[in-house]
N, C-alpha and C positions, 0 to 999 in steps of 0.2 A: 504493500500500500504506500500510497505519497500521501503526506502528512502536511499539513500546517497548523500549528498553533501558536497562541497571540496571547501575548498579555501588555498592556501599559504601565504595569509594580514593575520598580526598577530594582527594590532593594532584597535583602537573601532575608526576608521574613517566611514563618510557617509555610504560606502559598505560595510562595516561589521556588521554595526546597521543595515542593512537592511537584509542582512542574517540571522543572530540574530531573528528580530522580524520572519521573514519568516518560519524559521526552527521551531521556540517554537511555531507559531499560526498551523501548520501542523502538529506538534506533538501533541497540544491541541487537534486537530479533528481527534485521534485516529488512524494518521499514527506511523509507528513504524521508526522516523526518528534517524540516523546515521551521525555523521557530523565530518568529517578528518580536521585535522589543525593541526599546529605546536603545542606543547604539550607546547612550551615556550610565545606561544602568547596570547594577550589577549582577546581573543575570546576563546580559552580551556578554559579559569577560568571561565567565565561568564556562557557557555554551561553546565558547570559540574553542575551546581545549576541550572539545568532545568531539562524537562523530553526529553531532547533528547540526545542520548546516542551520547557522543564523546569519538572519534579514533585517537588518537595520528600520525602524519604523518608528513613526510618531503618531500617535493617537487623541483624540478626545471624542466627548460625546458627538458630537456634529461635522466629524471631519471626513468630509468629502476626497481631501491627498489619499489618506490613510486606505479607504472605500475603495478607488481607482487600482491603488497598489494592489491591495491583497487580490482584486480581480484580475490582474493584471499578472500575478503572480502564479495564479491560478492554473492561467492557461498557458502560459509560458514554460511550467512542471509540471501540467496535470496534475494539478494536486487532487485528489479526490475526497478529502473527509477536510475541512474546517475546524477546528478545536479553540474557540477564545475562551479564554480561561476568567476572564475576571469584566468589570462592567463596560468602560470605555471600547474597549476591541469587540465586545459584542455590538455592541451600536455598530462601528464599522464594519461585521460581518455582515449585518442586517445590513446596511445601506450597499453595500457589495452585492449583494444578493438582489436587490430590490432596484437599483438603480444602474447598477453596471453592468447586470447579468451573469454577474458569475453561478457556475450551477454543481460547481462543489454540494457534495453532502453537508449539513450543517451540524455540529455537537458544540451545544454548550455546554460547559461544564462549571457547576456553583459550588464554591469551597465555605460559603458563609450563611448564615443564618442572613435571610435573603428580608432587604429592607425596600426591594423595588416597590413600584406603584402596580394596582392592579391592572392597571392601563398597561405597562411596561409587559407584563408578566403575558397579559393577552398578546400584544404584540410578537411575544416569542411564541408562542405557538404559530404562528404564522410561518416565522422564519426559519425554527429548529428543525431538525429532524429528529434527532433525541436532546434529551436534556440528564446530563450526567449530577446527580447531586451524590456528594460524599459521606451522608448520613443520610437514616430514614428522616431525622429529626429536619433536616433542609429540605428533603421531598415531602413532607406534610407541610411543612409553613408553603415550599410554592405550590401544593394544590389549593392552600386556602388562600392564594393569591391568585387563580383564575388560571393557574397550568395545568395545563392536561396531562393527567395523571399518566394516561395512555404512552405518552414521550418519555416518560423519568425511569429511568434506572438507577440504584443505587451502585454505587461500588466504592466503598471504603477509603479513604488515605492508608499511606501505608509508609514502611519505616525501614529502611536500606540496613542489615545488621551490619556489615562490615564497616560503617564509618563509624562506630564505636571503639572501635579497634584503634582509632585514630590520638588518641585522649590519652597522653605521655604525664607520668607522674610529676613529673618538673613543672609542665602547664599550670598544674594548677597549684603546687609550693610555689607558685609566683605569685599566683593570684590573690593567696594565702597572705604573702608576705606586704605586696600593695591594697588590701583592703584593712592588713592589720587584723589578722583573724586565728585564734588558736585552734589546734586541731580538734578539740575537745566544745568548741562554741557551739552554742545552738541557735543554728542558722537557718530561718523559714522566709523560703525566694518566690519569686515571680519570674522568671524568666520568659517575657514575650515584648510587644510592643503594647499601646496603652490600652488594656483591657479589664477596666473596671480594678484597676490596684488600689483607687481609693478606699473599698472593702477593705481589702488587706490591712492599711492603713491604720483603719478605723474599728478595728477588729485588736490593734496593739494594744490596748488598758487590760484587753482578758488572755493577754498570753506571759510567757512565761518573763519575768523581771529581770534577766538576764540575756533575752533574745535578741540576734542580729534581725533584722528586716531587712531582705536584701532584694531589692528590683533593679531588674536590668531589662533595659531593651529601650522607654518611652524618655530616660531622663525625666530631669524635676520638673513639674507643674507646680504654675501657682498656686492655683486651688488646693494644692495638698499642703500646703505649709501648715492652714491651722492644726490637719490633723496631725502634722510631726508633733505639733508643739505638745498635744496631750500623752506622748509617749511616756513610759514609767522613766522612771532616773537613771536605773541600771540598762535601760537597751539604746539601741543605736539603730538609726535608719542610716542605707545606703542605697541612694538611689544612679545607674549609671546610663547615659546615652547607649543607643546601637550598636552592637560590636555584632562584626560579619561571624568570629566562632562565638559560641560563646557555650560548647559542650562539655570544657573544662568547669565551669562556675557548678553544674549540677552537682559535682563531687562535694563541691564543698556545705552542701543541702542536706539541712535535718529532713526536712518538709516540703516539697513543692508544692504553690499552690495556685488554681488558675481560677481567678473571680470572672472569668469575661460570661457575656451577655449575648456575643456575635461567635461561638464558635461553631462550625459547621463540624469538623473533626480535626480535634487540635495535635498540632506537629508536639507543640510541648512537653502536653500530656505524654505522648508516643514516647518525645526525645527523654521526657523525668524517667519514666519506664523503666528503659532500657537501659538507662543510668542506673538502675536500681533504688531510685529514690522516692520515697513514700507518697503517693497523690491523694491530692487533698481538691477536689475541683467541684465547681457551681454545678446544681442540679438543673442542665440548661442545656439549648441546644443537641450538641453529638456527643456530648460529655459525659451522657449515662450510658450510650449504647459502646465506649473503651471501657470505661473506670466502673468494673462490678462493685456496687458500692456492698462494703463489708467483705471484700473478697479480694480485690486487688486495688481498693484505696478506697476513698471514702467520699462521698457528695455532701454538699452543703446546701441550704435553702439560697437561693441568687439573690444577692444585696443585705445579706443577713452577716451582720460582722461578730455578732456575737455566736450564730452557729456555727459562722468559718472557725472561730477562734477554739469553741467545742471539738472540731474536728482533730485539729491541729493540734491540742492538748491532750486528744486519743492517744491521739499517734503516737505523742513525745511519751506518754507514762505509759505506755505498753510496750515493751522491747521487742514482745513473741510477736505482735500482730504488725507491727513496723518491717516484723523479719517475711514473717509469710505475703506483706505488702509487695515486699521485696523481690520476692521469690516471682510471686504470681504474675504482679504487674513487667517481667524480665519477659516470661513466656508469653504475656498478651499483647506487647509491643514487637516482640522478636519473631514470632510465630506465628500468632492469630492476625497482626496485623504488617506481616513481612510487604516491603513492596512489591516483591515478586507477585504476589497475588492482585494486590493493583495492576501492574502490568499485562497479568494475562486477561482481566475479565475485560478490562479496555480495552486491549485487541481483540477481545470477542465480539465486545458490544462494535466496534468499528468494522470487522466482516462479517457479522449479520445485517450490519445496516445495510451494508456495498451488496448482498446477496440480495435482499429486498427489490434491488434495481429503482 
């Protein structure tokens, strides 16, 4: 098959790691894939050092260039299946489709708990041929947006084992040594971009009087300053900008926890996992259908800082059940959710479409 997929995320967040693995395990199985992005983002640098050929592109909602291109692209590689991966590049597949004639197959694919209009949502029925969502939890919110159910296949995120392998003991004695952290701290992180960490935040008066708070990914917000300020006397927040790795910081994790409110199925989650590190995540979104809550981590009420804090207090005074977290949450990201299995049901779902004619 010849492939195109599109996104306008320039940076290596959850959905673009998941693109990334997606595009290279497809291109590994002898698809001839093509992948459009901003030439300035860092998903072009990464792609360029694979075997799937990237295509320099710029996108927005209403961009007519971007439209012209991909149709243009189309028929210049016969591309046969479409894949935009996130909102901006769909708009351009649709206007590709609708105004330029391109007659590629269409697959959209929704990584997030989906905040379209119902107008938008209908519009895609129009222009999909499938619609790929990554939790059941995202194919129920778009059929009560007016999608047709008929289009949606689920098929899972999923989670490469061997770049675990990657995470060198030194990495993270360093990281140790510039946050100022002893081995023995007890450290409860966030590790994403800005996903409702003000919970976290606001959840610090009922956890433990010695605990680090550690988020990384969104950097400081305003708005969170007052809740530093009610932190107990013996803990510490540490909040840090984007770093492209950032699979060393887990090690240094009593607790991962993820408050977000938009997660379709989170890399986090996946990447705390297989880190071995104990999850603690909002009862929302794809978040229940990874994290067996009492089984391989534990759910919380969304926006409840005081049940997050409940959970998170499990965790710390139970050593047995932190271990069996441990253990369980190792096999549910490394095996139930391998991307290997990503990879193949996507290739299925894309040659039963092309069989369809």
């Amino acid at each position: 098959m010849n492939l195109l997929m599109l996104t306008y995320q320039g940076d290596l967040g959850g959905s673009t790691q998941s693109m990334i693995y997606l595009s290279e395990g497809l291109a590994r199985r002898g698809h001839g894939v093509f992948f459009a992005c901003s030439e300035r983002s860092r998903v072009y640098g990464v792609l360029r050092e694979s075997p799937v050929k990237v295509v320099p592109m710029c996108f927005s909602r209403f961009g007519w260039t971007a439209a012209r291109d991909i149709a243009r692209l189309c028929r210049e590689e016969e591309i046969q299946i479409v894949n935009p991966q996130s909102s901006q590049d769909r708009y351009s597949v649709m206007w590709a489709k609708f105004f330029f004639g391109m007659r590629a197959k269409i697959v959209f694919t929704r990584r997030q708990m989906p905040d379209s209009s119902h107008m938008s949502c209908l519009l895609s029925n129009f222009a999909a041929d499938r619609i790929i969502a990554v939790s059941s939890a995202v194919a129920q919110a778009l059929e009560k947006r007016w999608t047709a159910g008929s289009k949606i296949v689920v098929i899972y995120n999923g989670t490469p084992a061997e770049k675990y392998e990657t995470v060198e003991q030194a990495e993270v004695e360093e990281l140790r040594k510039e946050l100022d952290l002893e081995p023995d701290t007890v450290v409860i992180g966030c590790i994403a971009r800005r996903k409702r960490q003000d919970v976290l935040l606001a959840a610090t008066p009922y956890l433990p009087q010695e605990a680090v708070i550690l988020i990384v990914g969104p950097g400081e917000q305003p708005e969170w300053r007052q809740l530093i300020k009610r932190i107990n006397p013996g803990q510490r927040v540490i909040i840090l900008a984007h770093r492209d790795r950032v699979l060393p910081f887990y090690r240094l994790l009593s607790v991962s926890v993820l408050p977000s409110l938009i997660e379709g199925l989170s890399q986090t989650v996946l990447e705390s996992m297989a880190m071995g590190v104990p999850v603690v995540a909002s009862r929302w979104g794809g978040n229940p259908e990874v994290v067996e809550d009492g089984v391989s981590g534990l759910l919380f009420d969304p926006l409840d800082p005081r049940d997050l804090a409940d959970k998170v207090n499990r965790v710390l005074n139970d050593s047995e059940l932190a271990d069996s977290f441990r253990e369980r949450g190792r096999r549910r990201a490394l095996v139930d959710f391998n991307i290997e299995r990503t990879i193949k049901e996507t290739e299925s779902c894309f040659e039963k479409l092309l069989e369809e004619g």
